[in-house]
Structures are given as C-alpha cells and as structure tokens.
C-alpha positions, 0 to 999 in steps of 0.5 A: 363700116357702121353708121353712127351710133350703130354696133356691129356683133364684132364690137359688141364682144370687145372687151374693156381689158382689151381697151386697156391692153391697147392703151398699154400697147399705145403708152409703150409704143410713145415711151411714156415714162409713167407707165409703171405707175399706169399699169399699176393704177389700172391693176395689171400684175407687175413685171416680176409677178405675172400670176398675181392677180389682177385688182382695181379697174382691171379687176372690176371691169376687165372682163366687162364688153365696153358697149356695156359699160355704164355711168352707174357702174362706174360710179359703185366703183368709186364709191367702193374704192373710197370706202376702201381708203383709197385717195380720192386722187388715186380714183381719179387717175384710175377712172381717168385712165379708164376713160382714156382706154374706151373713149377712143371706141364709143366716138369711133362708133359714134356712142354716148361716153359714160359720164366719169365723176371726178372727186374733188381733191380739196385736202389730199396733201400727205400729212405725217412725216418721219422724225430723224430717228424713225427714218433713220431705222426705215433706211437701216431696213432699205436695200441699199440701192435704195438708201441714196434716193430715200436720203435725197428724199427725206432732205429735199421734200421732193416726191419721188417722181421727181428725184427719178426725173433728175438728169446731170445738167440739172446739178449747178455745181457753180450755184451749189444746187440741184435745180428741179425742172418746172416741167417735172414738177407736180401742179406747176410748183415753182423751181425746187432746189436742193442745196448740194453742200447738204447732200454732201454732208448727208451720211450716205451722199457724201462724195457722190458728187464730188 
C-alpha cells in the first residue's frame, strides 16, 4: 500500500510501454473492434511485421518511466508530429490514447496527470477527390478482394469504418437501400443511405446482392 501521492521504487520503473501494453491487453480482452487502428496510432508494429520498428507514441516515449513523463514533453511531441504533416486529429487520437494507458497509474498513486493539449480540429475535413478515370486505374492496381469495398466506397461517400461496420440487416431490399446504423457514423451524421440499384449497376457489384 502507498499513501497518496507516494511512489514506491516498484512503480518508479514502470515503464509507459508497459501502460500501453496494458491498454492493448484491456482493448483485446472487451473486443474493441478498432483495435488495429489503436495499435497503429500508438505505433506498434502490425501482425504480419512483428521486427518493424516500432514509431509515434511507442517510439517517442515507450522506453520512458511513467513518473517521468511531463506536459512538456508531450507538448514537443505535438509539436513535432504537426511539423511532420501529421493531422491534427490523428495527434489527438494518439495523445488521447496516451493518456488513457497512464491515467489509470497516477490516479491509482494519487499524482497529478500531465495536462495533454488537445488541437482544434477546425478544418480537418479531406479535400481532393478521384475523377471516374483516375479511380478507375487505383482499382485496376487493388487486390481483388479489395476492389468491392473501394467501389462501394467511391459510390457511397462513406468512410471506411463505416462500410466494414455493415451487417445483412442493414440492407433494405424492400426500400432498395443499404441503410448505415447512426451508431456507426462519425459525429453523429444522420442515416446514410446508399441506393442498391446503383451498386448494382456498379461494374464490380453487380449480382452481389441479388
């Protein structure tokens, strides 16, 4: 047992890849279904490549004891990841997930958490987008299991989230739709719908759901 606020030689050596092992274990064990996306914004090397390198938050701090860890530290993190290109929302998700691994530890020892910026998203929707033609020749070079769901992408709109997230009962074959559930879209946009005759007459979705 330890006093609030005091930390034991043990914690002192807790290292924040163990905290992030620990939010994996935690993310597995409930069945999180974005846990690939989880893995890969904190930087673990994928399933298939387990020699890569590892990169951002387990890169950057991985090694680092928690008790160590500061706002200041976190904030050149930012600060480098922007300077980098990387989305302002995509650091927020990493630095989000950061805290969520080492809150746990400092309120369990009742320390002070470090205070993690979050950026202001203003503007982050995608711009640019791929003419008839142009995505035409990116299918030609897909795997082929990967050509239905790109097609269904390019038709819809819909992120790709949210196409994997699609079951059978949300196909209305009465309404002629395929109807997105609100709780598989991102900031809470409406109910999507895509028309079935179009994906029909889509070259690669005819007769998939016939």
């Amino acid at each position: 047992m330890t006093g609030q606020g005091v930390v034991l030689a043990e914690h002192r050596q807790v290292t924040v890849r163990q905290r992030l092992e620990a939010l994996q274990f935690d993310f597995e064990f409930r069945g999180v279904r974005s846990l690939a996306q989880v893995l890969a914004h904190l930087g673990f090397p994928p399933p298939g490549a387990p020699d890569q390198a590892p990169g951002k938050i387990l890169k950057a701090f991985g090694s680092w004891r928690v008790v160590d860890l500061s706002e200041d530290a976190i904030d050149h993190y930012i600060r480098e990841r922007l300077a980098r290109g990387a989305r302002p929302a995509t650091v927020n998700r990493e630095t989000q997930l950061l805290g969520q691994a080492v809150r746990p530890f400092y309120t369990r020892l009742g320390l002070p958490v470090p205070t993690i910026r979050r950026q202001s998203e203003a503007g982050n929707v995608r711009q640019g987008f791929f003419e008839r033609g142009d995505f035409e020749k990116l299918i030609a070079a897909l795997p082929e299991d990967l050509r239905d769901p790109a097609r269904f992408g390019f038709l819809a709109g819909w992120r790709r989230g949210e196409i994997t997230s699609l079951r059978w009962a949300d196909v209305d074959r009465e309404g002629g739709v395929i109807r997105l559930r609100a709780e598989a879209t991102k900031n809470g946009r409406g109910e999507p719908w895509c028309s079935l005759a179009s994906w029909r007459r889509s070259s690669s979705g005819a007769g998939r759901l016939a």
